[in-house]
C-alpha positions in Angstrom: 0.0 0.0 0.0 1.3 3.0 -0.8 0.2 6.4 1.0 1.1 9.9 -0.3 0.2 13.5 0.5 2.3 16.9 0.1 3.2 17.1 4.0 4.7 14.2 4.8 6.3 14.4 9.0 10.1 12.9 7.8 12.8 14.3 10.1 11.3 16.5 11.9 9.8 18.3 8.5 6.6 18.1 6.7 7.2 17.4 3.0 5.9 16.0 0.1 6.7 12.2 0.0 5.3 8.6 -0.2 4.9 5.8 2.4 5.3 2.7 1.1 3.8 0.2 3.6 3.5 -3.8 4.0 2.3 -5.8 6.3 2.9 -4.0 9.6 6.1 -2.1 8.7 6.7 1.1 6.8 9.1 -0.7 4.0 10.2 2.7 2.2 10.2 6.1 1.5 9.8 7.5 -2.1 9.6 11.0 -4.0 6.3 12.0 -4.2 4.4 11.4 -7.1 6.5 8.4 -8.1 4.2 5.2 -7.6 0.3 4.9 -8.1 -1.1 6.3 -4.4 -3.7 3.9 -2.5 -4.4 6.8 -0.5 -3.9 10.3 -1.5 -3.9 12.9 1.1 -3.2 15.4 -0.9 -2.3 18.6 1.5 -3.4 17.2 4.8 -0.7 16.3 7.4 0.4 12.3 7.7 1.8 12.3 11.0 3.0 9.5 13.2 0.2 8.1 14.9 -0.4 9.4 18.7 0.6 7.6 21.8 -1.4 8.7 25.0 0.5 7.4 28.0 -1.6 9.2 30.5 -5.6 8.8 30.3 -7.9 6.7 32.7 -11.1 5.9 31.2 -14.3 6.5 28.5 -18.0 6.5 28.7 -18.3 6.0 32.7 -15.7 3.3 32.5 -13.0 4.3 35.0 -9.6 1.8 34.4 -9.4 1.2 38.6 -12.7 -1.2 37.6 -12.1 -2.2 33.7 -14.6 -4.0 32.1 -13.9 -6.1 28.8 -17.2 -4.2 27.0 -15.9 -0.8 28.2 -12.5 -1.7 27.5 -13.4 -2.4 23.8 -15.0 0.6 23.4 -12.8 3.0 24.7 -9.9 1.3 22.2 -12.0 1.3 19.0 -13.0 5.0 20.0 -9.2 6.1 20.3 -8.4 6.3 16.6 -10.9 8.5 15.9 -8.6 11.3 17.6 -5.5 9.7 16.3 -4.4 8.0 18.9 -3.0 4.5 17.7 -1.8 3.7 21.1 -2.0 4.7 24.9 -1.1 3.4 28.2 -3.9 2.0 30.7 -3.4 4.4 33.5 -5.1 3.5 36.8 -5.0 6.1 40.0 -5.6 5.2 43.5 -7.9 2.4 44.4 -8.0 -0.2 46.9 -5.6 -2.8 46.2 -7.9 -5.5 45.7 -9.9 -3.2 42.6 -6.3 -2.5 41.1 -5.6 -5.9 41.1 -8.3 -7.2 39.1 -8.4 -5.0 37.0 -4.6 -5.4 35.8 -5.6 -8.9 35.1 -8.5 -8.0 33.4 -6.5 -5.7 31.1 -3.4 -7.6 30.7 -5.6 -10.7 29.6 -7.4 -8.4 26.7 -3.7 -6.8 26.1 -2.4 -10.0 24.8 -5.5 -10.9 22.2 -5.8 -7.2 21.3 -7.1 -7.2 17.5 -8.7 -3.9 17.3 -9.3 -0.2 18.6 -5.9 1.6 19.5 -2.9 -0.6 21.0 -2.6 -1.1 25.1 1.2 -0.9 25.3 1.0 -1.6 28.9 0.2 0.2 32.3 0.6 3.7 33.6 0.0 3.0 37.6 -0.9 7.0 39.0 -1.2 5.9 42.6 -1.4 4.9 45.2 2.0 5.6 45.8 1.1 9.7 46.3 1.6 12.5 48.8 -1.7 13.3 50.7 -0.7 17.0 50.7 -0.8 16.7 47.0 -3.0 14.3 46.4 -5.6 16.6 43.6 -8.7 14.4 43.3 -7.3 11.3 44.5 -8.4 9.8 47.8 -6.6 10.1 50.9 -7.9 7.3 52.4 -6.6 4.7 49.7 -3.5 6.3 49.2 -0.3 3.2 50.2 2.7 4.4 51.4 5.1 3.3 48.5 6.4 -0.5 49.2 8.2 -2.9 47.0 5.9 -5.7 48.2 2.9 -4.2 47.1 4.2 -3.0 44.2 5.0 -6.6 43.3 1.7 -7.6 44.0 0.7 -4.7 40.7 3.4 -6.4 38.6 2.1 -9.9 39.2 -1.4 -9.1 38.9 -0.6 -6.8 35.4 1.4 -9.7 34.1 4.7 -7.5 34.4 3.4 -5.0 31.9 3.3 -2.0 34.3 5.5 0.7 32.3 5.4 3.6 34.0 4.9 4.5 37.6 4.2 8.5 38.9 4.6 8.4 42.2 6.2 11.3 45.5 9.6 10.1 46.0 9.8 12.1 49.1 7.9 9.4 50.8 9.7 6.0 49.7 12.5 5.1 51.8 15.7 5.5 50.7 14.4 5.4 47.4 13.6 1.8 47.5 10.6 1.3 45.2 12.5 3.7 43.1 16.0 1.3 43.0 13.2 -1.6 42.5 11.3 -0.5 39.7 14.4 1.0 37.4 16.0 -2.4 37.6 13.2 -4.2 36.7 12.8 -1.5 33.5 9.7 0.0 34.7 9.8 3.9 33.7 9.7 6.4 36.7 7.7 9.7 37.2 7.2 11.8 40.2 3.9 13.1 40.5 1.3 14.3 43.3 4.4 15.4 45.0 6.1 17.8 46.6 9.9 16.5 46.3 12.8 19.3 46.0 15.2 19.4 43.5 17.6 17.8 45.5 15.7 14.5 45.9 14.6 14.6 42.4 18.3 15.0 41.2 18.9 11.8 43.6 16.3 9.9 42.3 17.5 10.7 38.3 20.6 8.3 39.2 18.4 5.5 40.3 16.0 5.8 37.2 13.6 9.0 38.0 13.2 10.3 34.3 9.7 12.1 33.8 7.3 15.2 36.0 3.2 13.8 36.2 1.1 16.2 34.6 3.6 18.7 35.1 2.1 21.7 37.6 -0.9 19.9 38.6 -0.6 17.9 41.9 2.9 19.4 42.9 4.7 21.7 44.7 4.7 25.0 42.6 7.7 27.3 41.6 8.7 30.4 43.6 11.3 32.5 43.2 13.1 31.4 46.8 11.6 27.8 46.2 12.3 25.8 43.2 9.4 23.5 43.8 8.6 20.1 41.6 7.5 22.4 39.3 10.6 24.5 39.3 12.8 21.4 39.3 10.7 20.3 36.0 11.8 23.2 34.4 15.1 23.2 35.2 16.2 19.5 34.2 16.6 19.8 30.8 17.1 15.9 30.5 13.9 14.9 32.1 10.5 14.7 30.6 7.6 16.9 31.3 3.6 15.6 30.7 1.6 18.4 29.5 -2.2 18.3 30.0 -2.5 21.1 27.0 -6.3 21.9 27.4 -5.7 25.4 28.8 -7.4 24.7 31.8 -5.9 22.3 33.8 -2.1 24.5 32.9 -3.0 28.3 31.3 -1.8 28.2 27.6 1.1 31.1 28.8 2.3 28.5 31.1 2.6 25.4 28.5 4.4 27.6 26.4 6.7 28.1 29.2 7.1 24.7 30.0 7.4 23.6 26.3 10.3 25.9 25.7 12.2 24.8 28.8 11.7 21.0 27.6 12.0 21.9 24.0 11.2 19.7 21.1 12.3 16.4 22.6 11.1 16.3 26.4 7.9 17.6 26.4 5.0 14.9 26.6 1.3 15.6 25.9 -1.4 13.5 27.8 -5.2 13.9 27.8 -5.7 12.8 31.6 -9.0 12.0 30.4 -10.7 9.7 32.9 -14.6 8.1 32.9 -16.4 11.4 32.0 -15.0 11.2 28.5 -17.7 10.8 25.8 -20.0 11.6 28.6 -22.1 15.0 28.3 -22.2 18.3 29.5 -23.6 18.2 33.4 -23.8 16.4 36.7 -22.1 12.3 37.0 -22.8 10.3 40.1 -19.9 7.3 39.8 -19.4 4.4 42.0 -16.8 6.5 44.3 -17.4 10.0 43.7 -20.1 12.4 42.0 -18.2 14.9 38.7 -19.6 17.7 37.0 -18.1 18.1 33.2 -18.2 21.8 32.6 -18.3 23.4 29.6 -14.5 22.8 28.2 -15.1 19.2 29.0 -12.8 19.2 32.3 -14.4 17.0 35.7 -15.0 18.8 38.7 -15.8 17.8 42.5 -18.0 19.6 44.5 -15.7 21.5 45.9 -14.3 22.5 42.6 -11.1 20.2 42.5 -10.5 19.5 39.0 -11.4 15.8 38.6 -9.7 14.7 35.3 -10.9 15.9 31.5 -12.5 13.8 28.9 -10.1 15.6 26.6 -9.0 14.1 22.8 -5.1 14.3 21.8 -6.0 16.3 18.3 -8.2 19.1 20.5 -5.1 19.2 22.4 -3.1 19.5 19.5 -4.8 22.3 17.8 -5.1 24.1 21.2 -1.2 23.9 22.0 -0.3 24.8 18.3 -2.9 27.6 17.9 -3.7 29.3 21.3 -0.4 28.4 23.3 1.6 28.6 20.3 3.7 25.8 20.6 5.8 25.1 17.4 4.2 22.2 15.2 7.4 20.2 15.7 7.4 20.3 19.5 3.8 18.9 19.5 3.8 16.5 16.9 7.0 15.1 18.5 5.1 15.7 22.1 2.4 13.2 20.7 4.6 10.7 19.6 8.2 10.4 19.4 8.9 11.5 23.3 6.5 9.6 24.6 7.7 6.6 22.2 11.3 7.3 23.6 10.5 7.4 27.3 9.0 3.9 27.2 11.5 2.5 24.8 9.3 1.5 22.7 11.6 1.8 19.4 9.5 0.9 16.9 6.8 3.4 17.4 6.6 7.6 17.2 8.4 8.1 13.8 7.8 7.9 10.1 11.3 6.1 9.3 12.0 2.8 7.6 11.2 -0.6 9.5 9.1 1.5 12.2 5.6 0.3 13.1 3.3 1.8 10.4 0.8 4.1 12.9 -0.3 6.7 11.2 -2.8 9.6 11.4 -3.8 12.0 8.4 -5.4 15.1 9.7 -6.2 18.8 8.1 -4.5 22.1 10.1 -7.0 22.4 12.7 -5.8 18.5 13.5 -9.4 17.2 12.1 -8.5 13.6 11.7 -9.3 12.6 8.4 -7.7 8.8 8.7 -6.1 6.7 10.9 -4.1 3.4 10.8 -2.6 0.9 13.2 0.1 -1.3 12.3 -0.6 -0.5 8.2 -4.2 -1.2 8.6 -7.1 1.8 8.5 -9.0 1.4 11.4 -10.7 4.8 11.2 -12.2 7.2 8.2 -14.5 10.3 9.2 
């Protein structure tokens, strides 16, 4: 098959080109115009397909208690906003839900056939500072412990890829020391660790800030804060929750110009309200309100999560933040493709997994394709 448009993302540049793909793979890269397109996308963007590696749930469906229906339809919905593939991110739960429903997920990971790709697990809890905490329950919140963190690994099947967790509270760094030799990716989130620490924990694995500026310590000019520090280390990733509401568009431009074009990581945080309307949600632990830019709310107006999509993000980094179109399109898929080591993803290049999305200037999705099959047309 052999797709072609005008603005081709190659090298960090959009230009005309082909992609020649078959089976799974991107095989080569020709001139445009050479071969007979399958697809012509004429102007629109081809870019590499999205990678989400922070987002909770869909439709009411909340990944601390996964179902397989719900599962299945929050994966076949993803490619629709060009996301090809994400990470299951769970936040703090009692041990027992967490538990099942890593099995649940890790059982469905391994006979995926359709909807967007589960690379594996982003655990956001329970492993978080109280003081910090956001939305997340005190009361279930685990002081951070190898053993029960080996209970998660067991239970997920040893797919758990990335853990946000305060480092300020583990011991010595233990779970830290644990999880980078077993290759799980770290990230300190819902946290109020100083530089200091956060320097410490970089040499045992630390490599990436949580929703940077949400559920941490903030910057002050006497007081680097978590926020601070993730501005300052220029070798660390940075999440970015690019709505405008949950971090003001002034600040992401900030933070994507400390991190530049190869540190900065955009996540949807989207949890259970996604796909759900406008209004009030009672849930099985907690009662949301979706306001009118689609963010979650407690009654006492905690933000609660977003049911944001990665193109709206996108469009609203590029266009109202101002972000340069490299930084984001690299923010969407090569950094976060990077941080997990997952080599064969995030890039249009030769021999790479061919995940694509074709979308219009405004980030409309027009088509998307998961390992060189079209799973989604509007």
């Amino acid at each position: 098959m052999i797709l072609q448009s005008t603005r081709v993302y190659l090298n960090g540049v959009l230009k005309p080109a082909q992609l020649e793909i078959q089976g799974e793979k991107i095989v080569k890269i020709h001139p445009y115009g050479k071969l007979n397109a399958d697809v012509n996308a004429k102007d629109h963007m081809i870019l590499p397909g999205f990678i989400d590696i922070h987002c909770h749930g869909y439709q009411g469906m909340n990944a601390n208690k996964a179902d397989k229906e719900g599962m299945l339809k929050w994966m076949n919905a993803l490619p629709s906003e060009g996301v090809t593939s994400f990470l299951v991110t769970t936040s703090t739960a009692l041990m027992d839900e967490l538990n099942t429903s890593l099995k649940l997920c890790s059982d469905l990971m391994k006979h995926q056939k359709e909807g967007a790709r589960i690379l594996g697990f982003h655990l956001e809890g329970p492993f978080l500072a109280e003081k910090h905490k956001g939305a997340q329950r005190a009361d279930w919140l685990q002081k951070p412990s190898v053993e029960l963190f080996k209970q998660l690994e067991e239970s997920s099947d040893h797919q758990i890829k990335l853990l946000s967790l305060a480092i300020e509270n583990d011991d010595n760094l233990d779970l830290v020391k644990y999880c980078h030799k077993q290759g799980v990716v770290l990230s300190v989130g819902h946290s109020g660790a100083n530089i200091d620490l956060i320097r410490q924990a970089q040499e045992f694995g630390l490599k990436s800030f949580t929703h940077t500026f949400n559920g941490m310590s903030g910057l002050h000019h006497r007081d680097v804060g978590t926020a601070g520090a993730a501005l300052r280390i220029e070798e660390m990733y940075a999440e970015l929750i690019g709505d405008g509401v949950h971090v003001n568009t002034d600040v992401a431009y900030i933070l994507a110009k400390a991190k530049g074009k190869d540190k900065l990581i955009l996540v949807t945080d989207a949890v259970q309200i996604k796909g759900l309307a406008q209004g009030v949600h009672q849930f099985y632990d907690r009662k949301i309100t979706i306001d009118e830019f689609g963010c979650g709310h407690l009654d006492d107006g905690r933000l609660a999560g977003s049911s944001n999509k990665m193109n709206a993000l996108m469009k609203n980094c590029v266009q109202k933040a101002h972000i340069d179109l490299e930084t984001m399109i690299n923010a969407s898929s090569a950094n976060p493709a990077k941080l997990l080591g997952f080599d064969s993803k995030g890039h249009l290049e030769l021999g790479y997994d061919a995940d694509m999305v074709i979308c219009d200037d405004d980030f409309n999705v027009k088509e998307t394709y998961i390992l060189g099959r079209r799973v989604y047309e509007s």
